[in-house]
N, C-alpha and C positions, 0 to 999 in steps of 0.2 A: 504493500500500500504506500502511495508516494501521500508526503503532506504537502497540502494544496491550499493555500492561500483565496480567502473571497474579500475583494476590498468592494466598497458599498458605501453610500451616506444620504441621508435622508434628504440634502440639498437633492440631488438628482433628480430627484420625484415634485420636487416646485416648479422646474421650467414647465412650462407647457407653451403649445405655440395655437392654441382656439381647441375649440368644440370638434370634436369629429376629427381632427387630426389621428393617423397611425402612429407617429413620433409621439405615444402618449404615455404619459407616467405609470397608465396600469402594466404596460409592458414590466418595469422590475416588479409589480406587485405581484403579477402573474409567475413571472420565474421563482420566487419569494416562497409564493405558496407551496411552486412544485418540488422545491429540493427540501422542504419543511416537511411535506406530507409524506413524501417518500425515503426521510430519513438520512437526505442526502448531507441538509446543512448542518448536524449535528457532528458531521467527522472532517469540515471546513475549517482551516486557523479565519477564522472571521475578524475583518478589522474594518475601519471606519476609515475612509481614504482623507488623507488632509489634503490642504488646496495647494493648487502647482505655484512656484516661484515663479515671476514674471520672467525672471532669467533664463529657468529651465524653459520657460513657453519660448522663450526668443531662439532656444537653439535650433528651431525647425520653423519660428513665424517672423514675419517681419514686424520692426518695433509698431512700425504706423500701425498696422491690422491689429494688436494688441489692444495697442492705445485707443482707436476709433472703438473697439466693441466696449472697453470699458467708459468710453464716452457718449456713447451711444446708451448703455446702462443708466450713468447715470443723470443724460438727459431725459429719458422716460419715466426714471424714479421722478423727477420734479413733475410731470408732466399726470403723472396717473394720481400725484397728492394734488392738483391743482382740479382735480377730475376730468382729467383729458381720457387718451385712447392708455389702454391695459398691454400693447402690442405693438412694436415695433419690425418694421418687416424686413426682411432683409433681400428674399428675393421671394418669388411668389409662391414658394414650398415650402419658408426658412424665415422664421420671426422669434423676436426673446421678448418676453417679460423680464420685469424686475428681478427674478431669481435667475435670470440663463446666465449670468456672467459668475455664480459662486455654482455652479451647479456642471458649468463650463472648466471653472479652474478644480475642482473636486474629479470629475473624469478623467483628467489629464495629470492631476494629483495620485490617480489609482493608480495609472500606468507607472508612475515614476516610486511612487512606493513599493512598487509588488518587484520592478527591479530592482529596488534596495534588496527587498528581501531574498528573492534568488540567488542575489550576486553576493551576502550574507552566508546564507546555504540555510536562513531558518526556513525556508519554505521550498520544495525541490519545483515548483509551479503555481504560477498563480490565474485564477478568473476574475476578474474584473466586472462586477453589473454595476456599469454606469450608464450614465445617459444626460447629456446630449452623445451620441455620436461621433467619431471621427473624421470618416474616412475619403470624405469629399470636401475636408477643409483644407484647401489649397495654402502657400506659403502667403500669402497675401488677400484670401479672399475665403468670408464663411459664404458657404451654400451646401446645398440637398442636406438639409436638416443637421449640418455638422457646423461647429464653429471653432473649436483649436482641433489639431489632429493626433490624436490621443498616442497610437502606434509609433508616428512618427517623430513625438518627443520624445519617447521612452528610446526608439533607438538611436537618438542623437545623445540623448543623456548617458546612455550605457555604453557610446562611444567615447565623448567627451567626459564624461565624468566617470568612468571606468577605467577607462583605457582598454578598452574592449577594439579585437582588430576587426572583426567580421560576426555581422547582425542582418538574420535573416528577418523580414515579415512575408507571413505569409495572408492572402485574402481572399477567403468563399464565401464572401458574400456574393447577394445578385448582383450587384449593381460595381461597375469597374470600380476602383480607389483612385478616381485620377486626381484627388488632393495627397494621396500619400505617393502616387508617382509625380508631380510636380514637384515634389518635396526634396525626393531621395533621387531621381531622375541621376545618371551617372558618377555617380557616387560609389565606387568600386567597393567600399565597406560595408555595404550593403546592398544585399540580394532582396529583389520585390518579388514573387511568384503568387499568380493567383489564375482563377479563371474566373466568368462574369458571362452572365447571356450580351448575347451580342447580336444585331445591332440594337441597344436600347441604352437609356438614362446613364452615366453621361454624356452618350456615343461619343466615345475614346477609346483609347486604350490597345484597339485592336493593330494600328500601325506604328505602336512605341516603337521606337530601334536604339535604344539605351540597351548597352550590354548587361546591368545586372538588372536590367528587367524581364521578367518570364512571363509574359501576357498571353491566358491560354482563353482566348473568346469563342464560345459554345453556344445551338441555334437555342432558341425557345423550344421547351418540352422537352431537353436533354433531362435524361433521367440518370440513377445512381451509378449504373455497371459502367455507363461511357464515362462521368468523370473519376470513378475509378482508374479506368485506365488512364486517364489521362494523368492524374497525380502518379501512378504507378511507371509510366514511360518518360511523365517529363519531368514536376516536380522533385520527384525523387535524388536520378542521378544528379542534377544539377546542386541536387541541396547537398548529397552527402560529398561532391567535391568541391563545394564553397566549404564546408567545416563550418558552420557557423557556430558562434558561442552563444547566441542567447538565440532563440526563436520567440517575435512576437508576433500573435494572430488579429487579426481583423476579423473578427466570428461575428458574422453576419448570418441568419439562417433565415432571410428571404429567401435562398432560391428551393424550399420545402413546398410539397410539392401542395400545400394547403393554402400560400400563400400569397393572398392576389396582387401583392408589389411586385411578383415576378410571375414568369413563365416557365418556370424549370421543376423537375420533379426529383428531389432529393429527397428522404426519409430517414429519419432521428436514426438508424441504424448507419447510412454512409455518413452522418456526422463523426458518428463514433469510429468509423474506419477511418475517416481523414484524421481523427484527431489522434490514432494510434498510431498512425502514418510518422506522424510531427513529432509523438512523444517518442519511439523507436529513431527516429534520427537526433534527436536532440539527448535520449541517451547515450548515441555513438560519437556526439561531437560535441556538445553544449553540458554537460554534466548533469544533464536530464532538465537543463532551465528554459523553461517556458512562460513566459506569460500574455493569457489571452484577453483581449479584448471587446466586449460587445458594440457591435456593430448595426445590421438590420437585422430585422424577424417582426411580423408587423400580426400574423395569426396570434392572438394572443397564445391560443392549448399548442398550438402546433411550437410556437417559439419558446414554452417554457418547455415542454419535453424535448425539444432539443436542447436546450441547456445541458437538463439533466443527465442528456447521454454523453455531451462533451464533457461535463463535468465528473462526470463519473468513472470516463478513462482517464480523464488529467489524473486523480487521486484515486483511482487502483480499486474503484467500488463495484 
């Protein structure tokens, strides 16, 4: 049984961006309940993620994009006391209230703590239920429901404040990471491998030609056995001859096959293959260190049983 780290904070669950939104706080309540009822969170090191250092945010954002969101925070704060609008928009998928900016530095605060902790050795992996989102926060720009990019700090901090030589991310979610490939885009210290249905939201990704990016784009209705293979052909080699010392995930589990933010047909079961995929290479090269990040999954039942089953290969249940 590996000890698996769950960092969480009740900020997370205040941003909200309207009524009817996917990107909605019952998403952690949902996975909350499932590892509770099934006895999952009780064999978790559970901690309470503190907020990221502006410093650490500037290793992978630019200072202005920083600076703007928390100026943007807190002109809305004046604005919602003076009884104005509750909601500032960012683009027309992507809006913070009062809470997105502590609820922002708390996700991005997960990341960097759960790499404290691996690279410590108290914890041999960590899961991350945070939320806002990562993984479409470009170096200079929040959009599709992300506004710092969670992954991508963590791996510039376990570079730079490691001294870590080579950090993989890996990302299944539906939808590309083209904020964590703007990010990391030729950067030889870091390997990006994912795949993403294709062509759709943020149609990218498919024509990177960045050497440590592995962009494996897949039609609509792909289902589990073909990306199988596909992590088993491509993924794979490439990871175990990068060697990477820390592997972070992008764990998105949109593309399930319940899930009407995508098109693809995955089941809580090749979650669990991918993620033993990840944890079998990163015991051959990384000292078994992983920490993953939530990402999309917009079914509520479909996205917290998939937690479950990622979760419960990370820590050996």
């Amino acid at each position: 049984m590996s000890k698996t780290g769950y960092f969480f904070h009740s900020d997370c669950s205040k941003h909200d961006m309207g009524s009817g939104h996917p990107e909605c706080p019952e998403r952690l309540a949902a996975i909350d309940k499932r590892l509770r009822s099934q006895g999952v969170a009780d064999q978790l090191d559970r901690r309470e993620a503190p907020l990221a250092p502006i410093a650490d945010l500037e290793l992978a954002h630019g200072r202005m994009h920083v600076a703007a969101l928390r100026g943007l925070t807190d002109g809305l704060r004046d604005e919602v006391q003076a009884g104005g609008p509750t909601h500032a928009q960012i683009d027309p998928d992507t809006s913070i209230n009062v809470h997105t900016w502590d609820a922002a530095l708390r996700s991005a605060g997960a990341a960097i703590a759960a790499t404290d902790a691996v690279m410590a050795g108290e914890m041999d992996n960590a899961f991350c239920a945070v939320r806002p989102p990562g993984h479409h926060a470009c170096r200079d720009k929040a959009m599709g429901f992300c506004f710092f990019n969670n992954v991508a700090v963590a791996a510039h901090y376990a570079l730079d404040r490691h001294g870590l030589k080579r950090v993989a991310i890996i990302d299944f979610d539906v939808h590309h990471g083209n904020g964590t490939e703007d990010i990391v885009s030729g950067d030889e210290r870091i390997l990006m491998a994912s795949f993403f249905q294709h062509p759709f939201y943020p149609y990218g990704g498919a024509a990177s030609t960045a050497s440590n990016l592995l962009n494996v784009p897949v039609p609509a209705y792909t289902k589990g056995d073909a990306v199988r293979e596909l992590v088993a052909s491509q993924w794979m080699p490439r990871l175990d001859a990068f060697k990477p010392e820390l592997i972070l995930i992008s764990a998105g589990f949109d593309a399930h096959r319940e899930d009407d933010l995508g098109q693809m047909g995955l089941v809580e079961d090749d979650y669990a293959w991918i993620t033993q995929q990840l944890k079998d290479v990163a015991a051959r090269h990384a000292q078994g260190r992983i920490v993953s990040c939530l990402e999309g999954g917009y079914n509520l039942d479909a996205l917290a049983r998939s937690v479950e089953a990622h979760v419960r290969v990370l820590a050996g249940i």
